[in-house]
N, C-alpha and C positions, 0 to 999 in steps of 0.2 A: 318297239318301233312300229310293228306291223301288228293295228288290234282285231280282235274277232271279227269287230263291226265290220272292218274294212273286206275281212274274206267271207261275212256273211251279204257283203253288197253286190261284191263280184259275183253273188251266185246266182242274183236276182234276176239274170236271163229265162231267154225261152231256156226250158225243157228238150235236149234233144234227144235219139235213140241211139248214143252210143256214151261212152262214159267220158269224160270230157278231161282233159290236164289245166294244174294249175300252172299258170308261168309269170316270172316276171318278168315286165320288159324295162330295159335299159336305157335311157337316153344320155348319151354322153356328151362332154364338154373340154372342150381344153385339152384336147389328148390329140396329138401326131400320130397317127397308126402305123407311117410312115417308118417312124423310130421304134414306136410302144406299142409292143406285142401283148395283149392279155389273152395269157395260158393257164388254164388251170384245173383244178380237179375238188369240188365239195363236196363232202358226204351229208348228207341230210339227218338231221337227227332223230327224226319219224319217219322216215322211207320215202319212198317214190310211192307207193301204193301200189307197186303190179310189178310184174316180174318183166325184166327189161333181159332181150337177145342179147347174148356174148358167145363169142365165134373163138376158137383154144387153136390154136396150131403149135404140136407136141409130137416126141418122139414115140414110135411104134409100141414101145415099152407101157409108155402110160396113156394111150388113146383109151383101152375101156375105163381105166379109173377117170379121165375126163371126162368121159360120156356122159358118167354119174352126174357131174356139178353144170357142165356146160351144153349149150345149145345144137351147136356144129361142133365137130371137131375132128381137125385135118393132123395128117400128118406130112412128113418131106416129100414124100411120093405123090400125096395128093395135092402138093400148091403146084410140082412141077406138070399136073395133069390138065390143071383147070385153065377152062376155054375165058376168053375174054368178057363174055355175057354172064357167065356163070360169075366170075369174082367180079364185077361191078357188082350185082345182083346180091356176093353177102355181105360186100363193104357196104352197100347201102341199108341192108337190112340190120348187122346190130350195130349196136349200140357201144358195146366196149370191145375190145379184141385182147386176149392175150398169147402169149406166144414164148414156147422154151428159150431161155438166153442162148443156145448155142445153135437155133434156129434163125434168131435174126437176121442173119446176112441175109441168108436165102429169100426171107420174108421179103426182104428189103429189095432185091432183085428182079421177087416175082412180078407177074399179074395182078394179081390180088394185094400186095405193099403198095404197088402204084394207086390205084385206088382208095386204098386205105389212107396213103399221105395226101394226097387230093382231097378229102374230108377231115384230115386231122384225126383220124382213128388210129394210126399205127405206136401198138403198145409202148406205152410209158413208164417210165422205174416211177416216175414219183406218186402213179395211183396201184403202182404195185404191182404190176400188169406184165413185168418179165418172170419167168418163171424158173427155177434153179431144173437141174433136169431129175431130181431125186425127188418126187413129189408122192404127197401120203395125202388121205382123207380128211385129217383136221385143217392142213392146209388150206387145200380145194376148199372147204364148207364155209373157212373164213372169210375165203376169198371172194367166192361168192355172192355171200352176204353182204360183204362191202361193196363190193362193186354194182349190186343191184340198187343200192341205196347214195351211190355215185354220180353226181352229174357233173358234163362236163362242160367248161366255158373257151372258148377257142375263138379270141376276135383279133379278126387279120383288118379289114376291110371298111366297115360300115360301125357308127358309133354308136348304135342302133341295133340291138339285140335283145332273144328271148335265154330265159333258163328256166325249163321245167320245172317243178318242187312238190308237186302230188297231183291225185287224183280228184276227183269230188267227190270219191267215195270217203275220203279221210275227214278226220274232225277236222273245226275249224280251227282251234288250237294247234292242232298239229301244220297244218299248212300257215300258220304263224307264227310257229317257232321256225319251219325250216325256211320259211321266206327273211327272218331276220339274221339266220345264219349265212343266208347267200350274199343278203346285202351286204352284211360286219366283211364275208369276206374278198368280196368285190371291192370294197373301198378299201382294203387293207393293201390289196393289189395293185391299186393305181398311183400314178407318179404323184397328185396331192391329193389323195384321200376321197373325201367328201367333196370337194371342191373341185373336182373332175366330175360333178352328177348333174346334170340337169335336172333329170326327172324318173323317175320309177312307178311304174301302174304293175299291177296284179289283174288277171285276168283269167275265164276259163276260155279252153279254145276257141268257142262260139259266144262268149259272154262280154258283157261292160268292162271296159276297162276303170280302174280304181285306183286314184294317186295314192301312193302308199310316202311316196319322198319326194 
């Protein structure tokens, strides 16, 4: 669906000094958002390109084994500690959240959960993101792995949305195989398919946008 040519066009911008994302953007058609929520969660089959923030909130017991895999990592004592500024500040910063199943409520109560569902971050069973409280290292490594290579699609609102799928540091291959993964599963997700699409550009942050659909 999505050929090299097309992610070798998008690349055809200025040169900037920082590493640039690919994304594609959405334009939608025929869809009530009103009714029709699109929720969801892709794994890319070539990665993101970079390692992407996720914040663990876990019991006492397994904080240092989380340390290992995850970025921040709180426990009970520390959601009921944190100032208003502070959990805005790491609900905005990552990217995925996960969080012990028998911590949820609390999550959900705190500071930091209000924020979290204010963005559509607060952990989800279907990307895997509740956590049983018996947790080992082959767990953690897989989880990780996956969820770095995870993006997520969350439209409430506007029919009119992006979804990241790599870097420019990655082939152009790779940024089109995972760009025709997001589409297959974008359209798989709407109420008539393809027929819900206006239109689809690829683009790097600072670059030309490129009809892809």
């Amino acid at each position: 669906m999505v050929s090299v040519d097309q992610v070798k066009k998008a690349r055809e911008g200025k040169k900037r000094r920082f590493t640039q994302t690919f994304e594609l953007i959405f334009n939608l058609k025929n869809v009530d958002l009103r009714k029709y929520r699109l929720s969801t969660y892709i794994v890319l089959p070539r990665g993101r390109g970079k390692k992407m923030p996720i914040l663990a909130i876990v019991g006492p017991e397994n904080k240092e084994l989380a340390e290992k895999y995850f970025d921040i990592v709180l426990t009970r004592e520390d959601l009921k500690q944190l100032d208003k500024r502070t959990a805005k500040k790491l609900a905005k910063r990552h990217y995925h959240v996960v969080a012990q199943a028998d911590l949820m409520p609390e999550l959900g109560k705190s500071l930091l959960g209000r924020f979290l569902g204010i963005r559509g971050k607060m952990p989800n069973p279907k990307a895997g993101q509740i956590l049983p409280p018996n947790l080992n290292e082959k767990m953690l490594e897989a989880l990780r792995e996956k969820l770095n290579n995870t993006v997520r699609v969350n439209v409430k609102k506007h029919v009119t949305f992006g979804v990241p799928i790599g870097t420019e540091d990655m082939e152009d291959e790779a940024i089109a195989e995972n760009a025709d993964t997001v589409i297959n599963e974008i359209i798989s997700q709407l109420p008539q398919g393809k027929q819900n699409i206006d239109s689809v550009y690829l683009k790097l942050t600072m670059g030309p946008a490129v009809r892809v659909l």
